[in-house]
Biotite code that builds the C-alpha atoms (Angstrom):
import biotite.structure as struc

atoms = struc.array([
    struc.Atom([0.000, 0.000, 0.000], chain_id="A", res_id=1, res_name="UNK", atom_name="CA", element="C"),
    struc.Atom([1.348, 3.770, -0.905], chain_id="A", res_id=2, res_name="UNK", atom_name="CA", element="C"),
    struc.Atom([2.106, 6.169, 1.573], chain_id="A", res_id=3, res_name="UNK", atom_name="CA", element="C"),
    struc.Atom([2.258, 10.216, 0.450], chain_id="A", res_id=4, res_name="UNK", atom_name="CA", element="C"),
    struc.Atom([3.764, 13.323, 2.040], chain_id="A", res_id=5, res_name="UNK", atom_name="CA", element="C"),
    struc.Atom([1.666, 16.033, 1.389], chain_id="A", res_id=6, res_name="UNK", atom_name="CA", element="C"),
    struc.Atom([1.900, 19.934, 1.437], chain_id="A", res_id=7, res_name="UNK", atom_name="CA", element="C"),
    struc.Atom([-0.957, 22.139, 2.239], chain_id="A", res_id=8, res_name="UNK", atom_name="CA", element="C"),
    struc.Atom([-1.463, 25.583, 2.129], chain_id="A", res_id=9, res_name="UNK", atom_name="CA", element="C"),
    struc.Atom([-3.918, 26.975, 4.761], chain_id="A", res_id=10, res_name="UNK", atom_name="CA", element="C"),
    struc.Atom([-5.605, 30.216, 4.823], chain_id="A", res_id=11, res_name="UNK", atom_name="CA", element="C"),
    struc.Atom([-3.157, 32.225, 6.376], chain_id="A", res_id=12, res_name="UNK", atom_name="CA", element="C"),
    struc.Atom([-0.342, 30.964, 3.581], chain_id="A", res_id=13, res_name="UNK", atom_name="CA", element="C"),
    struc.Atom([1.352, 29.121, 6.278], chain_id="A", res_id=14, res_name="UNK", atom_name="CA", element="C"),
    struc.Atom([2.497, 25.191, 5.086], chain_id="A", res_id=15, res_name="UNK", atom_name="CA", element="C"),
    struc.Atom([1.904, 21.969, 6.791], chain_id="A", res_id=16, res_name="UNK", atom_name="CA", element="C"),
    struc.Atom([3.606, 18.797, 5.963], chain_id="A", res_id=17, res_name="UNK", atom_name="CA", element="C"),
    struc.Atom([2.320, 15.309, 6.427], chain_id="A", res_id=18, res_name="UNK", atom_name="CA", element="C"),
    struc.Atom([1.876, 12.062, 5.711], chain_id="A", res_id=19, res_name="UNK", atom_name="CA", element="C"),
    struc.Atom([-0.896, 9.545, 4.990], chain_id="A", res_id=20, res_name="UNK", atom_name="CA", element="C"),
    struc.Atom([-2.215, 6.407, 3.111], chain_id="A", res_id=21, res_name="UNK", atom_name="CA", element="C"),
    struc.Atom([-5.726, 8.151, 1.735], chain_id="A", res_id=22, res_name="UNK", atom_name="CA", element="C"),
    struc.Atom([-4.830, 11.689, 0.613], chain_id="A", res_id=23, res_name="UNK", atom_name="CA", element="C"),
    struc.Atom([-8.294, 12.956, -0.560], chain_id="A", res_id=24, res_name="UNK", atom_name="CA", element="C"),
    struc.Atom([-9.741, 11.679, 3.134], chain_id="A", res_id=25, res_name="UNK", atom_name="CA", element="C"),
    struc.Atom([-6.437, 13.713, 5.112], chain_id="A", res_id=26, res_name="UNK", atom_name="CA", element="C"),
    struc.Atom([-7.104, 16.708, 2.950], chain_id="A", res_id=27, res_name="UNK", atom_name="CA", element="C"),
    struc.Atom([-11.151, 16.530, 4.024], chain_id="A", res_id=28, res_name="UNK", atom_name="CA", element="C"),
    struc.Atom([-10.501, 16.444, 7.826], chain_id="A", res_id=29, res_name="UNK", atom_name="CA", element="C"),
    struc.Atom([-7.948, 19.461, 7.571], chain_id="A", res_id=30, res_name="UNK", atom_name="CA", element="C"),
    struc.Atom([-10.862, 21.474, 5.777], chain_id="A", res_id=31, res_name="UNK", atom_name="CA", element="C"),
    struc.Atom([-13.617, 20.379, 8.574], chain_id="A", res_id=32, res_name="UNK", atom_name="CA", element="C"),
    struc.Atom([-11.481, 21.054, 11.372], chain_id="A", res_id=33, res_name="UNK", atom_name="CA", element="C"),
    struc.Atom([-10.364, 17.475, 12.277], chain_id="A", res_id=34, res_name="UNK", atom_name="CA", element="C"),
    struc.Atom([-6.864, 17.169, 11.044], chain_id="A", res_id=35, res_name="UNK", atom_name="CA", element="C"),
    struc.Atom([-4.678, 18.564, 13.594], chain_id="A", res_id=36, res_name="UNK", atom_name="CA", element="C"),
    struc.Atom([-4.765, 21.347, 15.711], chain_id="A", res_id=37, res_name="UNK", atom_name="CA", element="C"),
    struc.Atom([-2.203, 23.219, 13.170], chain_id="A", res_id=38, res_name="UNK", atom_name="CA", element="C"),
    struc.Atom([-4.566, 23.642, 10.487], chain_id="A", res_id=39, res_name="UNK", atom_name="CA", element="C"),
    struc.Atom([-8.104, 23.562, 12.807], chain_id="A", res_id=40, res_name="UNK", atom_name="CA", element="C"),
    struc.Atom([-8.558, 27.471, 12.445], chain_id="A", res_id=41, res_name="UNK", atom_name="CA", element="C"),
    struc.Atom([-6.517, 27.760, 9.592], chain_id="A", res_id=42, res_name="UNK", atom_name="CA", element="C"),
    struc.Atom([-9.250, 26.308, 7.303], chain_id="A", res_id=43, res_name="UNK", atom_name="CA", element="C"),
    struc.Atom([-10.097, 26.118, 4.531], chain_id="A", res_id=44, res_name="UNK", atom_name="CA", element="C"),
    struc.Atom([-6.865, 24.462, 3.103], chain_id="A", res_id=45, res_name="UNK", atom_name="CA", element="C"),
    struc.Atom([-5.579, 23.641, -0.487], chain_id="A", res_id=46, res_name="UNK", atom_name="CA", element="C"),
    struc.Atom([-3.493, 20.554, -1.113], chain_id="A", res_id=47, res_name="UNK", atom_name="CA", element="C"),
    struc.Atom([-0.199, 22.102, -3.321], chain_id="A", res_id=48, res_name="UNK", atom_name="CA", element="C"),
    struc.Atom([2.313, 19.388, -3.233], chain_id="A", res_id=49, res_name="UNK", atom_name="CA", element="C"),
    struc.Atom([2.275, 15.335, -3.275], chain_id="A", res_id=50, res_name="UNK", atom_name="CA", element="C"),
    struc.Atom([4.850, 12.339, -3.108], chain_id="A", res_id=51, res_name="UNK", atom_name="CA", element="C"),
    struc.Atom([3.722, 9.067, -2.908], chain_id="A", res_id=52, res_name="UNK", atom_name="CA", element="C"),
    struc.Atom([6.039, 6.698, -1.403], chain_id="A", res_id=53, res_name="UNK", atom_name="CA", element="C"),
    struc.Atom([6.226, 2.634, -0.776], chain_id="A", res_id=54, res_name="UNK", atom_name="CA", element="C"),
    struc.Atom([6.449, 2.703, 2.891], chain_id="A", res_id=55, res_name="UNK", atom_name="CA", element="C"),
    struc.Atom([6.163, 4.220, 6.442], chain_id="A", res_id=56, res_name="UNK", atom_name="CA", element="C"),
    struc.Atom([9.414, 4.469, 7.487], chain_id="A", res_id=57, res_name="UNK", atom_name="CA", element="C"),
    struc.Atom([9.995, 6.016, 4.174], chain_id="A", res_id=58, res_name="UNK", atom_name="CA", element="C"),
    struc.Atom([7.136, 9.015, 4.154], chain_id="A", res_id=59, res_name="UNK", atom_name="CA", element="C"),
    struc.Atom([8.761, 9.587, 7.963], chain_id="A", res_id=60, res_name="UNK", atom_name="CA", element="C"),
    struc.Atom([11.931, 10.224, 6.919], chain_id="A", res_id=61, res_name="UNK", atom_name="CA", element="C"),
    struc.Atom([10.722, 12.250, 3.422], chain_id="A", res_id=62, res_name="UNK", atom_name="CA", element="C"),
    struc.Atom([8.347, 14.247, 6.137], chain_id="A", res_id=63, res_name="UNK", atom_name="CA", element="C"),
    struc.Atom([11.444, 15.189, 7.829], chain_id="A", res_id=64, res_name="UNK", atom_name="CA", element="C"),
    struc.Atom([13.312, 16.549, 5.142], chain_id="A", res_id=65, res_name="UNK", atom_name="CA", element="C"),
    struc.Atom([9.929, 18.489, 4.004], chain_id="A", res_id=66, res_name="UNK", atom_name="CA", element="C"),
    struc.Atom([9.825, 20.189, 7.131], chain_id="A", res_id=67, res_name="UNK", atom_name="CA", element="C"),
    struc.Atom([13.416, 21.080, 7.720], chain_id="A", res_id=68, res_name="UNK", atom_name="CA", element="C"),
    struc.Atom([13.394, 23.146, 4.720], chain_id="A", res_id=69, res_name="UNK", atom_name="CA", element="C"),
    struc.Atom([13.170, 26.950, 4.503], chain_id="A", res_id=70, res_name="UNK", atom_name="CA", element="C"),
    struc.Atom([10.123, 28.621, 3.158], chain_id="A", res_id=71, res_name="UNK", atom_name="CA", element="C"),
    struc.Atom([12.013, 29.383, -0.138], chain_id="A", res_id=72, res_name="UNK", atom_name="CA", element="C"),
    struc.Atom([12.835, 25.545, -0.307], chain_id="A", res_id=73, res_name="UNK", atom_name="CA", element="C"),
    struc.Atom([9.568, 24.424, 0.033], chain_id="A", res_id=74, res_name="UNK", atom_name="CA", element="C"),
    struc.Atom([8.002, 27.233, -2.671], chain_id="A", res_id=75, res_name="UNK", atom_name="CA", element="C"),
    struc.Atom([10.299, 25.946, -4.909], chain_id="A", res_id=76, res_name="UNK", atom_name="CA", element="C"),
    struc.Atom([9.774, 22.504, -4.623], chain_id="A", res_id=77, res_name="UNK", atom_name="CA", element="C"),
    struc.Atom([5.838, 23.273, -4.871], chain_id="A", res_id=78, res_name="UNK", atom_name="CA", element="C"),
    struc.Atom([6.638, 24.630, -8.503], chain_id="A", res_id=79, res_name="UNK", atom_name="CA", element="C"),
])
């Protein structure tokens, strides 16, 4: 089964990172307020980047990277 690393874009043009097996159903609870406490008043949020990976331990470590980027970084890597 496929993992992804995702990047969203909330309201306030802030990122978050994460991972997941079911992309479309992460991407839901972020927008209704259920995703994390990061994006809960930060909705509505737009999905702007996606990896998919073959593992876990894989999307963990890919997260990591993700996240330890600068701003720039990550606008760049969003295209």
């Amino acid at each position: 089964m496929s993992w992804y690393i995702y990047i969203i874009r909330c309201k306030d043009n802030r990122f978050y990172t994460g991972i997941t097996k079911d992309l479309e159903r992460r991407v839901r609870e972020h927008n209704s307020g259920y995703g994390c406490r990061f994006t809960k008043y930060r909705a509505p949020v737009k999905l702007v980047h996606s990896e998919e990976v073959t593992s876990r331990p894989e999307a963990l470590k890919r997260e990591i990277e993700i996240k330890n980027l600068r701003r720039i970084k990550k606008l760049e890597l969003i295209g």
